[in-house]
Residue, then its C-alpha position, 0 to 999 in steps of 0.5 A: x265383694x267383686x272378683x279383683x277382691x276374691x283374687x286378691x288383684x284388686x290393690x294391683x288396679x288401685x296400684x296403678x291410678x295414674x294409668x288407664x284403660x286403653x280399649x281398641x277394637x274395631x267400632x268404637x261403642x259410638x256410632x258418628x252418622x252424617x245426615x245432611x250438613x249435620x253429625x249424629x253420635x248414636x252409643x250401642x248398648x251392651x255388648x262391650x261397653x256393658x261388659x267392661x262398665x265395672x272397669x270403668x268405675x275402677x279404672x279412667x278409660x279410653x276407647x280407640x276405634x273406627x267411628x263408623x264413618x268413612x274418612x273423606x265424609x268427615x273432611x273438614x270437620x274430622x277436628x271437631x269430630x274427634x274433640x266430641x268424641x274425647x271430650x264427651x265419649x272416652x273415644x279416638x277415631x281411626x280414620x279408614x277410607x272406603x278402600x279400606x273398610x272395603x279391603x280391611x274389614x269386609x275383605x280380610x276380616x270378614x272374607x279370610x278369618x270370618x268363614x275360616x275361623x267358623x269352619x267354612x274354608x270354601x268360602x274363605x278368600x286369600x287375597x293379597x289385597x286383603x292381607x296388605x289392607x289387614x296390614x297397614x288398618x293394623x298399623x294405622x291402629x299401631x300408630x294411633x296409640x304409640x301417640x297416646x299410651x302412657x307407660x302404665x297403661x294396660x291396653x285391651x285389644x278385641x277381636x279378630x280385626x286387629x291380630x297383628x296389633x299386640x305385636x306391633x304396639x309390642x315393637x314400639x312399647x317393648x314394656x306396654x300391658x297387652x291384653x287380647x280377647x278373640x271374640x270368636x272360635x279359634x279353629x283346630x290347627x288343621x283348619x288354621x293351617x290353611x291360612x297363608x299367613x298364618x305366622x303372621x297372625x300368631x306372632x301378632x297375637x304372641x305380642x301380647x302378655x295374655x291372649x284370652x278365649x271363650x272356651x277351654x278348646x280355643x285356648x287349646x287349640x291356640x296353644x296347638x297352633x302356636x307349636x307345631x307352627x311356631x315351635x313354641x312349647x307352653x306349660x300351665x297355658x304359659x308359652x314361654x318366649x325366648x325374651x319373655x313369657x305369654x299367657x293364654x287362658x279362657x274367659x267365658x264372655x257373660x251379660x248383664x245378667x240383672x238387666x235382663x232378669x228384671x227387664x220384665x218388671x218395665x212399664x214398656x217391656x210389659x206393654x209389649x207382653x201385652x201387646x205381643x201375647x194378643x197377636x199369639x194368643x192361644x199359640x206355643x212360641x219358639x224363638x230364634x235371634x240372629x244375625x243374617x250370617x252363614x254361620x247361624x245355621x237358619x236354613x237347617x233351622x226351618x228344615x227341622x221346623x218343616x221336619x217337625x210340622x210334617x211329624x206332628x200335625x197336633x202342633x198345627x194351629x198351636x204353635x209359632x217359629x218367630x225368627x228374628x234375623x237382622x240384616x248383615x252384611x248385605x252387599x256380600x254375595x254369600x248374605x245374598x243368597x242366604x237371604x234368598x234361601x231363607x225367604x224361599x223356606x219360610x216361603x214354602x213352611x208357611x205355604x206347605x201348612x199355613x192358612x189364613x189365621x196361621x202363619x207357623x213362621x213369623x219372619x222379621x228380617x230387622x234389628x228389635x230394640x232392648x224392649x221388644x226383646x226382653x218381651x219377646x224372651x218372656x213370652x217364648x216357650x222355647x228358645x232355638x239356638x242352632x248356630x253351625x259354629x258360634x265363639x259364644x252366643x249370648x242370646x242363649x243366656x238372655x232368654x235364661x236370664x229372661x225366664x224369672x219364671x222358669x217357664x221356658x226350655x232352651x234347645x242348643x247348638x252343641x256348636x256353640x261357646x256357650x254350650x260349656x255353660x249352659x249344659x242343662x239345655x237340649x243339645x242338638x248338633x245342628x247339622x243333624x235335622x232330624x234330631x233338631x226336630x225331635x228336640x223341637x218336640x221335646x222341648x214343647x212337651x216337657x213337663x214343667x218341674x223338669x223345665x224349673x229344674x234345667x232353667x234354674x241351674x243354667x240362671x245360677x250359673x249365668x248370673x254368677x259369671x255375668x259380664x262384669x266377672x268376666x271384664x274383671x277377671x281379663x283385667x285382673x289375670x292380665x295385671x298378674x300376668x304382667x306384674x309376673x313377667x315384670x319380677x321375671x324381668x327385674x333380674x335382668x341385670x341394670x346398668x347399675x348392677x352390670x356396673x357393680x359385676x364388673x367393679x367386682x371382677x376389676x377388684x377381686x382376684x383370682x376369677x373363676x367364669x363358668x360358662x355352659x356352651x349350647x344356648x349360652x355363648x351360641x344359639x340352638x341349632x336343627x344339627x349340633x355340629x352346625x354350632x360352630x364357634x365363631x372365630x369372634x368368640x374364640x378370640x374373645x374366650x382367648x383374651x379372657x383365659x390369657x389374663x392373670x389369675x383368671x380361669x375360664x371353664x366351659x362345662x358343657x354336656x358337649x363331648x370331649x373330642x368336640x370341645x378339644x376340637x373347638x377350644x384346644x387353642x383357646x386357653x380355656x378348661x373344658x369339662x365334657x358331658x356335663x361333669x364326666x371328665x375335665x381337660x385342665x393344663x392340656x390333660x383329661x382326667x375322668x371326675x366320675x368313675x360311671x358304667x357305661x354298660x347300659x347304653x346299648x340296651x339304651x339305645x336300642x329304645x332310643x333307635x326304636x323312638x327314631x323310627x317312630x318319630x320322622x326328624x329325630x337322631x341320635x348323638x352317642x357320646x362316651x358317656x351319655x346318649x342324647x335324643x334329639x327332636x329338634x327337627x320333628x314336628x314339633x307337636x309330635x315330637x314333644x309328645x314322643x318325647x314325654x313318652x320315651x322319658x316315661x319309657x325310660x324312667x320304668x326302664x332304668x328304674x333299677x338303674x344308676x340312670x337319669x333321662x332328663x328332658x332338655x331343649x328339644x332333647x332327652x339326655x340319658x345318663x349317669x345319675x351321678x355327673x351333674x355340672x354342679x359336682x364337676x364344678x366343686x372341683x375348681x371352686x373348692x381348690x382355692x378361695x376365689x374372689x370372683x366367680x361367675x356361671x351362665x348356663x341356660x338349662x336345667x343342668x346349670x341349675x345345679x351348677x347354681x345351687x352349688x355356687x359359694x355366697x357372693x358369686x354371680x350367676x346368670x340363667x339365659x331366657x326368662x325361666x324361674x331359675x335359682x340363679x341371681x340374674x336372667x339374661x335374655x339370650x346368648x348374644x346377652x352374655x357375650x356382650x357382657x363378656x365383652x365388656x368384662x375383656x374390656x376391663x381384662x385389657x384396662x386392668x392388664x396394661x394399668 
């Protein structure tokens, strides 16, 4: 049974068969190379194409990418270029030109996200050029797939070259599946920060429907990042948007798990044992696989090897580092002079103790094909993992899945994605040399039934989360995800229901609105007496209250004098402070008798959490006291506020006293006033024939729940709510209201 089964997901993809798989990511998994007048098509192996093959099965698939060729190389033949790689890979080619890949990718990507997201800030670049370039490859992306999306596809975007991508497909498709999966670390927010553009990249990722990471702490610091920057609070990985929610969540990347473990058992994997064992014989080996990158920690790697040669001269003549670095990005200055330094140390090692019949570092500065690999993995005694910081690192899981013996120890970077899976290894920090040799050491020396013991749990674990569990799992979280937000946005209300609204209203009479103030008929603002009304809606508030047998009531947790101030000529009924009072026919009246003796006591601890919390206020109401965040850092002040509520609540245990947490305030008050009592003050009086409520927030909730059969009501944003429609924002209902004071006139001068 596969993963989408366990789930129960897996009607949700069978659901969707006239869609597809629409894969985007920098490279297509083909490789177009002009030789001569000729064109060669040369597919990677593993990587992606591997890790999403069991999607393919279940699902038709697209690939959109860069061919690996520059655009004017391709020239005249870019047509018959691109039918070969539809007709006979899956594959749309984006074209960039030199400038671009120079700017684009080896500038932005690579000089600006590469070393900041790796927590080398130094060595990061903030160039304008960069960022443009970043922008219009992104676009050209958008672009290229606004031609070919179909409604039900579900669109997978990868990595860290195309971040603005969700969002500007999500401009052109509002209702496009979009998913994201960082194959990289992302950073902690005081290295995100340093980003000049780091708003950008959020709101482009926040364009998808899930946002996917490695690890638990990407995800984290994601979520972290996302608040404090934008302000936007999540809850259960859920960061909910004024118009829609996004999910982010964690998918530890796997391999093919099989593939691995049985590479030994080839004809020519067995030769290359053979082959290899020959040259070694007699000799201890412990390997390293890299890429040539700042980020792999090699140099701190030789340093612990020389460290731990200095230390144990009983390990010379037996044992062999044998690195395998391939070539990375070798035009760029920083690879340079990591390649000089590298040649230097191993230079040095291998003078310092080699000799004639000994080298203690064999180092091949070149890719090894899947053979020679897989042999290599199985000859090694000990594998040496030491990236500076790494999003993964699936090399640590081949040798695992490689060691069908047991045979073997892994040493790895605590620095690592992988070092949340694989805790039976020997963890090292990798900037730590002399701890990195003494895990040398050890790893050498350990006996074998604790060597069985670590491998087989760490191969357990690695074969059940292979690569196809995790191309699933994204899938299937983003179809669920997508299918959620798709039942929160069936209660928007269609035109043919907004239709049946106001064929109600036209026909029935008398007719009760209710309407919350705040987030409702105006959007938030930083200071509440910055949300003015504007003369627009007054007049529109007006034209409704002035039509026969109706009655319009804002019932907001707004004070009495405020709301006289704003509405006194309006028409309209006004309850305060969430149900404490009512102004009916120019006349307040108190709904509930409540003491109000606790608020000096109250507002000591209120006062207190202002002091602690730069932004906050204050807003002292007859009836109630209000803490507002709205200006603080945002983090901050959401944790201040879970901790003033939970200060309350001990406080006023004993009390009549409910601290309730809004949007972006803690409301205290009675326990008694809600807008729900207030409001069976108007609907119990007579037997209306149309009613209507919008509010926004947790307090309209009992207003919904209180409200007869038949009656409309409307919750504004996306949240589950026991209302009967979501509407996306204020402007939303004022549009309807508009539309209701438009049939207001027809039925008043019929």
């Amino acid at each position: 049974m596969g993963i989408l089964e366990k789930l129960g997901l897996a009607g949700l993809v069978e659901t969707q068969t006239a869609s597809r798989l629409i894969i985007v990511s920098n490279r297509l998994p083909v490789t177009v190379e002009k030789k001569g007048p000729r064109f060669s098509y040369l597919e990677s192996a593993g990587g992606l194409a591997t890790g999403l093959e069991p999607i393919h099965k279940k699902m038709s698939s697209l690939w959109v990418g860069w061919p690996g060729l520059a655009e004017d190389k391709a020239r005249e033949d870019k047509e018959k270029i691109e039918q070969r790689l539809q007709e006979e890979y899956s594959s749309i080619p984006i074209w960039l030109s030199d400038l671009d890949i120079e700017d684009y990718y080896h500038g932005f990507s690579n000089k600006t996200i590469w070393p900041l997201f790796h927590y080398f800030p130094t060595l990061a670049l903030y160039d304008k050029t960069y960022w443009s370039a970043y922008q219009q490859v992104n676009r050209k992306f958008a672009q290229a797939i606004a031609k070919i999306a179909k409604p039900n596809d579900i669109i997978w975007i990868h990595d860290y070259h195309l971040c603005l991508l969700p969002a500007m497909i999500r401009e052109a498709t509002p209702e496009a599946s979009i998913g994201f999966f960082l194959h990289i670390p992302f950073p902690e927010f005081e290295m995100f920060r340093l980003l000049p553009w780091r708003k950008e990249i959020l709101n482009g990722l926040l364009g998808s429907n899930l946002v996917g990471f490695h690890t638990y702490e990407y995800t984290m610091y994601f979520l972290r990042s996302v608040h404090r920057l934008l302000g936007h609070e999540s809850e259960m990985f859920q960061i909910n948007l004024p118009t829609r929610c996004v999910r982010a969540d964690t998918f530890p990347i796997g391999i093919d798990f099989q593939k691995y473990s049985k590479a030994a058992e080839l004809p020519e994997v067995k030769s290359e044992i053979e082959s290899f064992r020959q040259g070694l014989e007699g000799m201890k080996v412990v390997l390293s696989v890299d890429r040539l990158d700042y980020t792999k920690g090699i140099p701190q790697r030789l340093k612990a090897i020389e460290l731990f040669l200095d230390r144990n001269p009983q390990w010379h003549e037996k044992v062999v580092n044998i690195i395998i670095a391939a070539p990375s990005r070798d035009k760029v200055k920083q690879y340079r002079r990591l390649k000089k330094e590298v040649d230097e140390l191993v230079g040095r090692i291998n003078g310092r103790f080699g000799n004639i019949g000994w080298s203690p570092v064999q180092y091949l500065y070149r890719t090894f094909p899947f053979c020679g690999m897989s042999a290599l993995y199985a000859l090694a005694d000990v594998a040496l993992v030491t990236p500076l910081r790494d999003g993964m690192n699936l090399v640590a899981k081949e040798y695992v899945a490689a060691k069908n013996d047991l045979d073997g120890v892994l040493v790895l970077s605590e620095m690592t994605g992988a070092s949340g899976e694989l805790g039976e290894a020997v963890m090292i920090n990798p900037n730590d040399i002399d701890q990195m040799a003494t895990a040398i050491a050890k790893a050498l020396e350990m006996p074998g039934d604790e060597k069985a013991f670590r491998m087989e749990a760490m191969r357990r674990r690695v074969g059940r989360h292979d690569s196809a569990r995790w191309g699933e799992e994204f899938i299937g979280k983003l179809i669920s995800t997508r299918n959620n937000q798709l039942m929160k946005s069936a209660k928007i209300p269609n035109s043919s229901e907004r239709a049946m609204i106001l064929e109600s209203f036209k026909s029935n009479s008398p007719r009760l609105i209710l309407l919350d103030y705040d987030g409702t008929l105006v959007r938030f603002h930083k200071t509440p007496s910055d949300a003015r009304p504007s003369a627009e809606l007054t007049n529109l508030l007006a034209s409704l209250a002035a039509m026969s047998n109706t009655k319009v009531v804002i019932i907001s947790g707004r004070n009495g004098p405020t709301l006289d101030e704003w509405f006194s000529d309006t028409g309209v009924d006004l309850i305060c402070e969430h149900g404490v009072a009512m102004k009916e026919e120019e006349e307040w009246k108190i709904l509930e008798k409540v003491d109000d003796s606790w608020k000096g006591d109250v507002r000591q601890v209120l006062d207190l959490f202002c002091d602690r919390t730069p932004g906050a206020f204050v807003e002292e109401k007859e009836h109630s006291l209000v803490w507002h965040y709205r200006n603080a850092h945002p983090e901050f002040g959401a944790a201040r506020a879970n901790e003033l509520r939970d200060t309350l609540k001990s406080l006023t245990s004993n009390l009549d006293l409910q601290a309730q947490k809004g949007h972006k305030v803690i409301d205290v008050r009675n326990s008694s006033v809600n807008k729900g009592r207030a409001m069976k003050n108007f609907t119990s009086e007579r037997n209306w024939g149309f009613i209507m409520a919008a509010g926004d927030d947790w307090t309209d909730e009992d207003m919904f729940k209180s409200l007869p059969d038949g009656a409309f009501s409307f919750k504004v944003g996306l949240a589950s709510t026991a209302a009967m429609f979501n509407l996306e924002n204020p402007d939303d209902v004022v549009s309807l209201l508009k539309e209701i004071a438009t049939l207001a006139e027809e039925i008043e001068t019929a």
